[in-house]
Each structure stands twice: as structure tokens, then as C-alpha cells.
N, C-alpha and C positions, 0 to 999 in steps of 0.2 A: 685403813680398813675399818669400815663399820663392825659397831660387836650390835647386834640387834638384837640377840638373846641377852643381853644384859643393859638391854636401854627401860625397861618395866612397862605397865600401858599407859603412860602418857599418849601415846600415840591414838590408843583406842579411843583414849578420852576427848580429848580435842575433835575424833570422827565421830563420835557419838552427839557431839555437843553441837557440831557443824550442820548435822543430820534435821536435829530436830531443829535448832535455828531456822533450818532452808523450809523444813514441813510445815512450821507455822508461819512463814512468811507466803507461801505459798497458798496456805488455807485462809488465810486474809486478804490475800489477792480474791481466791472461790468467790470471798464473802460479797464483796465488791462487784463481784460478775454478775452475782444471784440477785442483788438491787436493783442493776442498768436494765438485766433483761429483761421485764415485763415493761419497760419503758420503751426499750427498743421494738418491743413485740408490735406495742400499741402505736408507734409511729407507722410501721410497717403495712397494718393495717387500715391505717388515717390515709397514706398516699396510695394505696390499692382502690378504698374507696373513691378519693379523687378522681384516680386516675380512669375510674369505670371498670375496672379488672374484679371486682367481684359477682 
């Protein structure tokens, strides 16, 4: 039988630390998006005008 009342918060801790691990990997992903896109934007608009679509 688990005693869970007397395990202390290790548990929180490790959830806490998980937490923000993933938030900032995740916010540096963001970072990375927020670069590509105006690059992306400007391709998009390069093969429009190509294409005679504007």
C-alpha cells in the first residue's frame, strides 16, 4: 500500500520543475517561429506575384 500522506512534496517538486522545463522549451520553440515567419510571409508573396495572383 502506498502511505501518500507521508511521501512529503517531492512529488510537487519534480511537477513544478517539469512544468517550467516544458514552458521554456516551448517559448524557444515561439522564438524560432517568430524568425521563419516574415520570411515565410515574403516567399508567399514573391510566388503570388509570380504567379500574377495579385
Amino acid at each position: 500500500m502506498l502511505k501518500i500522506r507521508k511521501g512529503g512534496m517531492s512529488l510537487h517538486g519534480v511537477m513544478l520543475a517539469l512544468r517550467l522545463f516544458a514552458v521554456r522549451r516551448v517559448l524557444r520553440m515561439c522564438d524560432d517561429v517568430v524568425l521563419a515567419a516574415p520570411f515565410g510571409l515574403i516567399l508567399i508573396r514573391l510566388t503570388s506575384f509570380v504567379n500574377r495572383e495579385l
